[in-house]
MARDODO-993784 format. One record per residue (C-alpha): residue in one letter; x, y, z; residue number from 1. Coordinates in Angstrom, 1 decimal, always signed. Layout:
BEGIN
  rest    east   north      up   nr
     a       X       Y       Z  NUM
...
# end
This chain:
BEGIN
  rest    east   north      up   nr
     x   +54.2  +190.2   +52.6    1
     x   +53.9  +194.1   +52.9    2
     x   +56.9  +195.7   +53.8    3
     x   +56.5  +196.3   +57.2    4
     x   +56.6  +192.8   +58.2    5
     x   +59.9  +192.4   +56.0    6
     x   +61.6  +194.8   +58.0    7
     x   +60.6  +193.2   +61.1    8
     x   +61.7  +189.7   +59.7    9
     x   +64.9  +191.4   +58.8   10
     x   +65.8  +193.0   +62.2   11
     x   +64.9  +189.0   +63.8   12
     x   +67.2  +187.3   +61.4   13
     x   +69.7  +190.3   +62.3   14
     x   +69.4  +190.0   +65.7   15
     x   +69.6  +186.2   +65.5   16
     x   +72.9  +186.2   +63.7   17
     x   +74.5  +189.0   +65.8   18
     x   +73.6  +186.5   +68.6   19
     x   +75.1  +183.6   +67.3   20
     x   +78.1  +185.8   +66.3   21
     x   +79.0  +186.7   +70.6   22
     x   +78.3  +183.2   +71.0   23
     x   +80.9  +182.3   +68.2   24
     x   +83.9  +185.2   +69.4   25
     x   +83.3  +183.5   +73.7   26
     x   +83.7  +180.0   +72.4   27
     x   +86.7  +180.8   +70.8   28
     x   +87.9  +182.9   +73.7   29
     x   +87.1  +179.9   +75.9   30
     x   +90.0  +178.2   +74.2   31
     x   +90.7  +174.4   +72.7   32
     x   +90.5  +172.9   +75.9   33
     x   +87.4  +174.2   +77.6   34
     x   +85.9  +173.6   +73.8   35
     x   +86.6  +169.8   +73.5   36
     x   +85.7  +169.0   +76.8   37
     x   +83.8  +169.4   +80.0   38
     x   +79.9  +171.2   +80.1   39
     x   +79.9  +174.8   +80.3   40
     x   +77.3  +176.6   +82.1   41
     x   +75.1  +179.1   +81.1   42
     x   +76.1  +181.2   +84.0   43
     x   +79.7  +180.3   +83.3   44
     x   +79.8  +181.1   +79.8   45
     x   +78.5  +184.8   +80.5   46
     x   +81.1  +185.3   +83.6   47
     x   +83.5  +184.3   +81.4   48
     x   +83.2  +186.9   +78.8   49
     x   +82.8  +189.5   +81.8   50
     x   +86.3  +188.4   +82.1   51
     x   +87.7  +188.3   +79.0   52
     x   +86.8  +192.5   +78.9   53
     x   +89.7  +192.6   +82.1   54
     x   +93.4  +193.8   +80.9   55
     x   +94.7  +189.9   +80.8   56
     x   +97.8  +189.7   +83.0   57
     x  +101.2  +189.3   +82.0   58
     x  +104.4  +186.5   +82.0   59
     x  +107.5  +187.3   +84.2   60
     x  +110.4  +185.7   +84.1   61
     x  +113.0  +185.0   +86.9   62
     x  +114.0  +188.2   +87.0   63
     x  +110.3  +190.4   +86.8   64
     x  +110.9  +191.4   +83.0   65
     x  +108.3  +190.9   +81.2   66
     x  +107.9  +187.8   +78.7   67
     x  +104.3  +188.0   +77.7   68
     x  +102.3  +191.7   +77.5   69
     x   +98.5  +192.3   +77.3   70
     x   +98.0  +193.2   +73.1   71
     x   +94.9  +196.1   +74.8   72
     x   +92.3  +195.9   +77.2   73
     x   +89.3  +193.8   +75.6   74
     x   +91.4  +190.9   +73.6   75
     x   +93.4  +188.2   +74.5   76
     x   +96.2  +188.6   +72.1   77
     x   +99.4  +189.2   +73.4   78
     x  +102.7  +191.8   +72.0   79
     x  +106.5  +190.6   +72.7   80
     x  +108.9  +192.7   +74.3   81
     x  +111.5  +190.4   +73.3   82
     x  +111.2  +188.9   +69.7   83
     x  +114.0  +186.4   +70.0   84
     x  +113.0  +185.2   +73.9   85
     x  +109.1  +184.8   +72.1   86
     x  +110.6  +182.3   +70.1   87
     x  +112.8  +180.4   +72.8   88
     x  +110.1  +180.1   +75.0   89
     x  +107.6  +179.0   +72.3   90
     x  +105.5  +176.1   +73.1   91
     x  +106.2  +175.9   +76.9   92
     x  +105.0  +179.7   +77.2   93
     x  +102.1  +178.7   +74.7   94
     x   +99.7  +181.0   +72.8   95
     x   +96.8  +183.6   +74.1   96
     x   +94.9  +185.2   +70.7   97
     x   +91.3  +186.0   +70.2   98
     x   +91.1  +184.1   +67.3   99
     x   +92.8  +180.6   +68.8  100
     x   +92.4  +180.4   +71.8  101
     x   +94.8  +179.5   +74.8  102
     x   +97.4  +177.0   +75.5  103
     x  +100.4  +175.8   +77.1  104
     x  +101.2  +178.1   +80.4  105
     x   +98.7  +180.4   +79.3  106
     x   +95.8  +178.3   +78.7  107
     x   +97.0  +176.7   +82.4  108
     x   +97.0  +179.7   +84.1  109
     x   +94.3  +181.8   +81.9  110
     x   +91.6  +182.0   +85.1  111
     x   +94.4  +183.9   +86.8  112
     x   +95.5  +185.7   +83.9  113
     x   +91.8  +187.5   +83.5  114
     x   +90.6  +187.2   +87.1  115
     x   +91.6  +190.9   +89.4  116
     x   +93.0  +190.7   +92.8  117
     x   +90.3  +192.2   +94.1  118
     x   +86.7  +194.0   +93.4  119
     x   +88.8  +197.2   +92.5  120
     x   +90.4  +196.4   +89.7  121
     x   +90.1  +195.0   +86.3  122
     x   +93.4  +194.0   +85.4  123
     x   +94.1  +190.3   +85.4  124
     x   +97.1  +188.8   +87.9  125
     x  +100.9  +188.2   +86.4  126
     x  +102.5  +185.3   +86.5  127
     x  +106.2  +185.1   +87.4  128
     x  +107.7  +182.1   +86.2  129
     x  +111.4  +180.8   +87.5  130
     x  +112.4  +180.5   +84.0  131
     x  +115.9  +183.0   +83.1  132
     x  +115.2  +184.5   +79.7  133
     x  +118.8  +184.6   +79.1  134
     x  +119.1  +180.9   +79.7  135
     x  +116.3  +180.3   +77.9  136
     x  +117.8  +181.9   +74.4  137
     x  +121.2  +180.2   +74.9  138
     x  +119.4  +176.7   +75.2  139
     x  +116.9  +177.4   +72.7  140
     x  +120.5  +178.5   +70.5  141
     x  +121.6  +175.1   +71.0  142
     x  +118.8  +172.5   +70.2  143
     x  +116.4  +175.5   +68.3  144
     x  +117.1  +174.2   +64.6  145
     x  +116.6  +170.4   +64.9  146
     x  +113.3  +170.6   +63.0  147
     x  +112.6  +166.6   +63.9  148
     x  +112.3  +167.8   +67.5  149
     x  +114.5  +168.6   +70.8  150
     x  +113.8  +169.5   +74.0  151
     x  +116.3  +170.9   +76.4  152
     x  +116.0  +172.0   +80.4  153
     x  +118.1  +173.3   +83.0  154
     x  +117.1  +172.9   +86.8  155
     x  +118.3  +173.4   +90.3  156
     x  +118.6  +169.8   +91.6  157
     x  +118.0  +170.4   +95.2  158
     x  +114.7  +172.3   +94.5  159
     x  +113.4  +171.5   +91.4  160
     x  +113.1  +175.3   +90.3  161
     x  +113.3  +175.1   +86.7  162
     x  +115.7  +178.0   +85.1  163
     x  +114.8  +177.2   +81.5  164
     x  +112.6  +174.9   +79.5  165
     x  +112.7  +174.8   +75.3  166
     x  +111.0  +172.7   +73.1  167
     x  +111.7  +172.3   +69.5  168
     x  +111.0  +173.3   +66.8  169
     x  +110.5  +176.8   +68.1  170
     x  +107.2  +178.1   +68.2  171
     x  +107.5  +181.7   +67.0  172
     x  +104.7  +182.9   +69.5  173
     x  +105.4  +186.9   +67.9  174
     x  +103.8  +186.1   +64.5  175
     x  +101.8  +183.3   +65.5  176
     x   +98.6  +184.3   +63.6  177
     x  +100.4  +184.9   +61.0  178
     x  +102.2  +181.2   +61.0  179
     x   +98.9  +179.3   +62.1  180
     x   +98.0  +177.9   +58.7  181
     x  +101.6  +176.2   +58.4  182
     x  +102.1  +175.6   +62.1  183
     x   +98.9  +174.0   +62.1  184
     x  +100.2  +171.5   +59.9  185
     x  +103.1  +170.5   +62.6  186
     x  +101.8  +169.2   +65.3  187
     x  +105.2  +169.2   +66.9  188
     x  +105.2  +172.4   +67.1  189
     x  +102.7  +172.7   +69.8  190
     x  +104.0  +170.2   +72.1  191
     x  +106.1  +170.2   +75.3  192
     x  +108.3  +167.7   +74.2  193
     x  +110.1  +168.1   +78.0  194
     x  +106.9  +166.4   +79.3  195
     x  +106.3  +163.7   +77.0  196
     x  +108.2  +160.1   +76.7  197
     x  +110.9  +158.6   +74.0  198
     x  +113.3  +155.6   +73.8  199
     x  +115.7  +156.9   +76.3  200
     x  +118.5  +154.7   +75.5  201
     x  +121.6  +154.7   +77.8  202
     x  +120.3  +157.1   +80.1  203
     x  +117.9  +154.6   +81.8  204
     x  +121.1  +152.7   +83.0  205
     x  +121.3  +155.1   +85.5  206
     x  +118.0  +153.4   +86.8  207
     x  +119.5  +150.0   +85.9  208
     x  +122.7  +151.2   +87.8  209
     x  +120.7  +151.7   +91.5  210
     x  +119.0  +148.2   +90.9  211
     x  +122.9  +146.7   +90.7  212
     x  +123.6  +148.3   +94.0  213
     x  +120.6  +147.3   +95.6  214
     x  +121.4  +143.7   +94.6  215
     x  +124.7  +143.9   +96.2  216
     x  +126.4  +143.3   +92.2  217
     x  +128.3  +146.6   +91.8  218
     x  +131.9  +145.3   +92.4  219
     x  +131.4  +141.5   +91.1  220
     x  +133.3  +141.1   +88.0  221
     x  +132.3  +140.5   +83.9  222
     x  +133.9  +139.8   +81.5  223
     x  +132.7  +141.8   +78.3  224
     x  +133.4  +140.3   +74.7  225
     x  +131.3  +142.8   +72.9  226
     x  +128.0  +140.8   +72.9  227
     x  +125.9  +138.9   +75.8  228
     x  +123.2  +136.2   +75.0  229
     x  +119.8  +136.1   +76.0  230
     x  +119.2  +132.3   +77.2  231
     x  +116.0  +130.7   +75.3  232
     x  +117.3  +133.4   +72.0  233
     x  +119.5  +133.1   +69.5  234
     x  +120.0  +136.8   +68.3  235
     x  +122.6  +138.0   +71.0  236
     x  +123.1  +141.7   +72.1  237
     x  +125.8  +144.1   +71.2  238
     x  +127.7  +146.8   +72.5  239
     x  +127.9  +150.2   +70.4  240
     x  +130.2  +150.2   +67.5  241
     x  +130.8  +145.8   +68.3  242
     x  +133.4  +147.4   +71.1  243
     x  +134.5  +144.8   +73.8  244
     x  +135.8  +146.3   +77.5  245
     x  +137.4  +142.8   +78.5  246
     x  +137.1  +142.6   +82.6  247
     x  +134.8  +145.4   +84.0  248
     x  +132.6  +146.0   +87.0  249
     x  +129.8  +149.0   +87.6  250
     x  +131.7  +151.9   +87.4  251
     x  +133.7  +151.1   +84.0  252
     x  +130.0  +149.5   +82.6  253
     x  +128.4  +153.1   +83.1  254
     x  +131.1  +154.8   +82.7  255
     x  +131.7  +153.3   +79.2  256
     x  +128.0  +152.9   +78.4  257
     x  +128.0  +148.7   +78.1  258
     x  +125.0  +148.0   +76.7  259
     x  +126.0  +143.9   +77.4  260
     x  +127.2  +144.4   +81.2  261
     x  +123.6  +145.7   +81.7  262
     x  +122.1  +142.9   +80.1  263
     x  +124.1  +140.9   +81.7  264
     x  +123.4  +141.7   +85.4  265
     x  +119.5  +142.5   +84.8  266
     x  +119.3  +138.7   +84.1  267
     x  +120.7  +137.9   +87.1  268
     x  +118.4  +136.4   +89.7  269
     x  +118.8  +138.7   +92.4  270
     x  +117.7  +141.7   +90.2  271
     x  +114.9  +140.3   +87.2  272
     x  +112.2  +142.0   +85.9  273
     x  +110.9  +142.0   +89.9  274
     x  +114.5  +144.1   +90.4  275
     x  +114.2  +146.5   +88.3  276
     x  +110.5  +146.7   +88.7  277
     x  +111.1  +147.8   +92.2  278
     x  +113.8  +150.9   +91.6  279
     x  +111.6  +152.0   +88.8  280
     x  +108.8  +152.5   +91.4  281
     x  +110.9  +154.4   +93.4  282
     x  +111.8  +156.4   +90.4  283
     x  +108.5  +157.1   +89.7  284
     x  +107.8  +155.4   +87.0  285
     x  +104.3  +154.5   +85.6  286
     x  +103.0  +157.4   +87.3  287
     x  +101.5  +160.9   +85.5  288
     x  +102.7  +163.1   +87.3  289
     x  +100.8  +166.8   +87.5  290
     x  +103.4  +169.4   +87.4  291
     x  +102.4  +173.3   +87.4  292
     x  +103.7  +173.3   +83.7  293
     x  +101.5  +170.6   +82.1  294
     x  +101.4  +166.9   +83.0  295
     x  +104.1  +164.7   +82.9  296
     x  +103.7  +161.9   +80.6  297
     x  +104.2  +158.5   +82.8  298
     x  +107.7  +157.2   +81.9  299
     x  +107.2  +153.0   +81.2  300
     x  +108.7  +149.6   +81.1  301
     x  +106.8  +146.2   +79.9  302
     x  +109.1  +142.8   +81.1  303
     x  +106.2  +140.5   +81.7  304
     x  +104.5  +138.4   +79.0  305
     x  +100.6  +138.7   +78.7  306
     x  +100.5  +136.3   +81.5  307
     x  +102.5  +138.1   +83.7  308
     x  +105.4  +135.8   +83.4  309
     x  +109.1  +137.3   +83.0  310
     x  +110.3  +138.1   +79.6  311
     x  +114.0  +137.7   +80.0  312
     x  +114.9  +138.9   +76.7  313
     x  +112.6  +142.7   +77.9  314
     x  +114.6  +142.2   +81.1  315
     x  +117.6  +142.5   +79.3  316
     x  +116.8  +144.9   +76.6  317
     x  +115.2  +147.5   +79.5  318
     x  +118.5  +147.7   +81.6  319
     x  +120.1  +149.5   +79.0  320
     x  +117.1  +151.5   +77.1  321
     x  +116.1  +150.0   +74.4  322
     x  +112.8  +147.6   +75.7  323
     x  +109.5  +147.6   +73.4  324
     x  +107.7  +150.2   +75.0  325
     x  +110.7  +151.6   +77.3  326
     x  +110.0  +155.2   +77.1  327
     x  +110.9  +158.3   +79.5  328
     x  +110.2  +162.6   +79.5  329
     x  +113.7  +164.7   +79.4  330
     x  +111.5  +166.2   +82.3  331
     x  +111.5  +162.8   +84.4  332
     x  +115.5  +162.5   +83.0  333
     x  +116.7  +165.6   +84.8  334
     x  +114.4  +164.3   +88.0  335
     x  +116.7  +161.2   +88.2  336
     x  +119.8  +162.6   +87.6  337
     x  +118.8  +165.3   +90.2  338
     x  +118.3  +162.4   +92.9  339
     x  +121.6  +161.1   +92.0  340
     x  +123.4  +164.6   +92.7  341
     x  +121.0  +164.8   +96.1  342
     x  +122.0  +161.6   +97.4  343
     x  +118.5  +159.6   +97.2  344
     x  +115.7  +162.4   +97.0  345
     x  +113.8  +163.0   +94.2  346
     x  +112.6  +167.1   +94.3  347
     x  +109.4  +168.3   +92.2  348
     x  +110.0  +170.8   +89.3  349
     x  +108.3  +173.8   +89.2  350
     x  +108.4  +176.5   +86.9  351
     x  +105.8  +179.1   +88.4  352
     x  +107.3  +181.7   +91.2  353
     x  +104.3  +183.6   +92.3  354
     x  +101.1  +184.8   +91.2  355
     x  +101.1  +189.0   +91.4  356
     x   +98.4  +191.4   +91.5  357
     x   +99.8  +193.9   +88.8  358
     x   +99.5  +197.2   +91.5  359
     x  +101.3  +194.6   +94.5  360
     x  +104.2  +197.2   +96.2  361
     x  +105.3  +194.2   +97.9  362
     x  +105.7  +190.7   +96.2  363
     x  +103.6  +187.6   +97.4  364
     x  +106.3  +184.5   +98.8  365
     x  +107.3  +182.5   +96.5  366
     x  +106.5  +179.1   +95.7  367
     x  +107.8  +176.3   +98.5  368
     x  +110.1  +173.5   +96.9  369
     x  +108.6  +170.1   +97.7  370
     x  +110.1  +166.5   +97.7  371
     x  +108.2  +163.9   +95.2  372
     x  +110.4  +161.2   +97.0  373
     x  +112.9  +160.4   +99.5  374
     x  +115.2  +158.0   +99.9  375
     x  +115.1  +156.4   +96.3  376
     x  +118.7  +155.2   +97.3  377
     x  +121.4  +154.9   +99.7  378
     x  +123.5  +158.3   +99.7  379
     x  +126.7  +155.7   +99.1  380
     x  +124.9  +154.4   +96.2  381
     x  +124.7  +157.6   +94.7  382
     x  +128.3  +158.5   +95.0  383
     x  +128.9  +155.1   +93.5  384
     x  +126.6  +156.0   +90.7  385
     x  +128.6  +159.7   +90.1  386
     x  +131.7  +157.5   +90.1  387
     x  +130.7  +156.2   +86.8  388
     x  +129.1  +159.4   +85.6  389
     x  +132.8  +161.0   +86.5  390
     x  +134.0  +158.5   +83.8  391
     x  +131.1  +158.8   +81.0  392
     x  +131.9  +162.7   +81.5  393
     x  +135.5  +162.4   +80.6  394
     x  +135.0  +160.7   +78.1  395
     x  +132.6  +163.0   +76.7  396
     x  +133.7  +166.3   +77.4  397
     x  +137.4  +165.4   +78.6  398
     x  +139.4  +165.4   +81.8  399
     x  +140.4  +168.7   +81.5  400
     x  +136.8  +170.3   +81.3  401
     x  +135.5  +167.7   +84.0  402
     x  +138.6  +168.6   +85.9  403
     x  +137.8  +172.5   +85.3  404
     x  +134.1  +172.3   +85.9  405
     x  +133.1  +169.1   +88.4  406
     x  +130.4  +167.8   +85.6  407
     x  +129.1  +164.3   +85.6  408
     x  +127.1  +163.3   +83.3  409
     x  +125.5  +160.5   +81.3  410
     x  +124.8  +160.2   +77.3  411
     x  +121.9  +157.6   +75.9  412
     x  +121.7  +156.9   +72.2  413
     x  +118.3  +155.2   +71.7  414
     x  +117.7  +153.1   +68.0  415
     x  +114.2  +153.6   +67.0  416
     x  +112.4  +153.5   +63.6  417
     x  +110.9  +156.4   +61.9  418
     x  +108.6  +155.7   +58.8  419
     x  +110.3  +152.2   +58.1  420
     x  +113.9  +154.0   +58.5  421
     x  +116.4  +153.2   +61.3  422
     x  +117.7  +156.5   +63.6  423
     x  +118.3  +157.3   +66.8  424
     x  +117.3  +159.4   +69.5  425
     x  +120.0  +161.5   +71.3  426
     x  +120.6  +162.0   +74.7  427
     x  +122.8  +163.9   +77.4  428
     x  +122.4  +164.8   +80.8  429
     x  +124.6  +166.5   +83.4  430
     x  +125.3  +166.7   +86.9  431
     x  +127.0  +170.7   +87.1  432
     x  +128.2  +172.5   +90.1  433
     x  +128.1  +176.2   +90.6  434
     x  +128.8  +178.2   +93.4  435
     x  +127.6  +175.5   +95.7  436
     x  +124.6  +174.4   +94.0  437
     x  +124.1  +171.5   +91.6  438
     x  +122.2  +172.2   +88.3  439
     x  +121.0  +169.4   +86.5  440
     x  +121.0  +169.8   +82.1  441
     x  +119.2  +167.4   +80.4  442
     x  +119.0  +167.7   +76.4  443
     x  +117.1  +165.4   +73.8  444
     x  +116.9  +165.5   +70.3  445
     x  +114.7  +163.1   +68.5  446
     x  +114.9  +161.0   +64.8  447
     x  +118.7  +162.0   +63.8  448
     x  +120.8  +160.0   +61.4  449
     x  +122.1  +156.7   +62.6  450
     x  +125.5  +158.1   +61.3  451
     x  +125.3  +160.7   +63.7  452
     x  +125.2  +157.8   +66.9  453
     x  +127.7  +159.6   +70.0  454
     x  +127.7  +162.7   +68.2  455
     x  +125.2  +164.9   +69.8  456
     x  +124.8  +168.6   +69.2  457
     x  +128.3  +168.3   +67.6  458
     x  +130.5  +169.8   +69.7  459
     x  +129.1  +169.0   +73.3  460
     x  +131.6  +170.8   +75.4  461
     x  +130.7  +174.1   +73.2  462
     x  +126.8  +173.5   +73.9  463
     x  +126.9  +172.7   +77.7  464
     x  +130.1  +175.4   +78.4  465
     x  +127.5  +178.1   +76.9  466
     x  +124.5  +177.1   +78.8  467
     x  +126.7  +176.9   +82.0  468
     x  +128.2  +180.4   +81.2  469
     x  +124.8  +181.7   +81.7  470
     x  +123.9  +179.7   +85.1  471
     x  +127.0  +181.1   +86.4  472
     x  +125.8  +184.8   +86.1  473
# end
């Protein structure tokens, strides 16, 4: 082979690898998600790198300072403004680098990131979300070092505008391809725990509490001895801790959490699996619902045998949070609760404000609160339902803060195993008040120490007093 014909060989097998090297850098650019599914076009793959040359846009928060920053014109990695806010906002904000991709809110909302407003420009649309940084670092503060996973939220009940959103552990987004060999190894880490399900516990007896009322139960009487028994079973249920409550009706069985009133009244035959099946459709549940932050994971409930016949030891075991594949979203938590401060209607949470052209002078309107359902209950069956939240609240945070601040609020501790070892998942959320306005905070943290039951974030009227002190501002 004379040498001439070498060289030529040589530029081919150059050319051919320089090739396959563009090809290489835009399927990484067109992120995990475009890479593990769907065709990609020819055409689409070319417009797409077009776009990835445009300055990507940038993440607002509530108040137009900026979350997320373009890295330089050309890449899609991103620079911080705020080191500790990068962190709190982890895993809901998501990650934008060359080398990994896109995900979370910026692999949503990447097509808007890169595409201009108009044929003038090259820079790529902002995204304001209705998320308050400084909200966002006091709840990251609180649920931020449970490592086994926590997700927190705080949210305008009456129009599902969502004023912060963590998920832990945090994602330090501001050395992220620094991290990714040990992140990678978590896969925690990269999840929106606020949109996906867990044993909820007690908190589902606020769904189990509207079912009562709509059978017409809430005043009749029971007698609690600290344990109710499932007829055609011998093992019978308990109450936390083996307490007994002697004669109580709704209010003092949601008030005091009693896992065996529940029971008790699911199995009666006005309510049943068909009962509670009903209220939990109104609720929502068994539904996946899209949400312009990801897609909420379908909260579920299974009473009916393979057959479809009732399973009355499910029935009873559901009512209070605990069934074999009871599971609910933190996400779908705070939209419950939320109904229960509007008086039946169930409002859609939404974290994104507007889309803006980075040169706008004059802001685009903002995005419309909608209604995902109306009329889940009577408004009187909600006030009876905030009558026994008024209790559970005092005795969580005490009369004197409840008195001081209006809260209601509900707590769940759910028993689940981990790796052949029995904890429990931790629950709390709360009905607050502000000038005028209910806010709804829901907080979960996931596989604690049984020995911790009732105990959650230690000093609860510390963690929700902090979080309030900022929605107050």
């Amino acid at each position: 082979m004379d040498s001439k014909t070498l060289k030529n060989r040589f530029k081919w097998v150059f050319g051919v690898a320089a090739l396959l090297f563009v090809l290489l850098g835009i399927w990484l650019m067109l992120g995990p998600t475009a890479r593990m599914g769907g065709q990609v076009t020819a055409a689409a793959t070319v417009a797409h790198y077009k776009q990835s040359q445009n300055k990507r846009g940038s993440f607002l928060d509530a108040q137009m300072q900026p979350i997320a920053l373009p890295s330089r014109v050309g890449t899609q990695n991103r620079s911080y403004p705020d080191e500790e806010a990068a962190k709190a906002y982890g895993s809901v904000l998501g990650y934008s680098t060359d080398m990994y991709g896109h995900f979370g809110l910026e692999g949503l909302y990447n097509e808007v990131l890169l595409t201009p407003a108009d044929d003038k420009s090259t820079d790529g649309q902002n995204v304001q979300l209705t998320l308050n940084t400084t909200l966002q670092k006091a709840v990251a503060a609180q649920i931020g070092g449970y490592k086994e996973g926590a997700a927190g939220l705080v949210m305008n009940a009456k129009t599902g505008e969502m004023l912060a959103c963590v998920s832990a552990p945090l994602l330090d987004l501001a050395r992220f391809d620094e991290q990714y060999e040990t992140n990678s190894k978590m896969d925690a880490l990269f999840l929106n725990k606020a949109l996906l399900t867990y044993v909820p516990g007690s908190v589902m007896k606020l769904v189990t509490s509207g079912a009562i009322l709509n059978a017409g139960l809430e005043n009749e009487q029971y007698y609690d001895s600290g344990r109710e028994t499932v007829p055609g079973y011998s093992r019978p249920l308990h109450n936390y801790a083996g307490w007994s409550f002697g004669k109580i009706s709704l209010v003092g069985g949601l008030g005091n959490s009693v896992n065996t009133y529940f029971a008790h009244q699911a199995m009666n035959e006005k309510i049943g699996a068909a009962g509670l099946e009903k209220i939990q459709e109104k609720y929502l549940f068994n539904q996946k619902i899209a949400l312009d932050f990801g897609n909420m994971e379908a909260s579920t409930t299974n009473m009916r045998t393979e057959d479809g016949r009732e399973d009355l030891f499910q029935v009873a075991q559901t009512a209070f949070g605990q069934g074999d594949v009871t599971r609910m979203s933190p996400v779908h938590v705070a939209m419950i609760t939320a109904t229960l401060a509007n008086g039946g209607d169930t409002p859609k949470p939404y974290m994104v404000q507007r889309i803006v052209p980075p040169d706008t002078k004059k802001l685009p309107a903002a995005t419309k609160p909608t209604w995902l359902a109306k009329n889940v209950l009577r408004k009187s069956d909600c006030a009876f339902i905030r009558e026994g939240m008024l209790v559970s609240a005092n005795g969580t945070f005490g009369k004197e803060y409840v008195a001081e601040t209006g809260v209601r609020s509900k707590t769940g501790t759910a028993e689940v195993q981990t790796n052949g070892v029995q904890l429990v998942n931790q629950w709390l959320t709360v009905i607050a008040p502000v000038n005028g306005e209910d806010y709804i905070i829901t907080l979960m943290v996931l596989d604690q120490p049984l020995a911790n039951s009732g105990r959650l974030l230690g000093d609860p009227v510390k963690a929700i007093r902090k979080i309030l002190n900022e929605v107050t501002k």
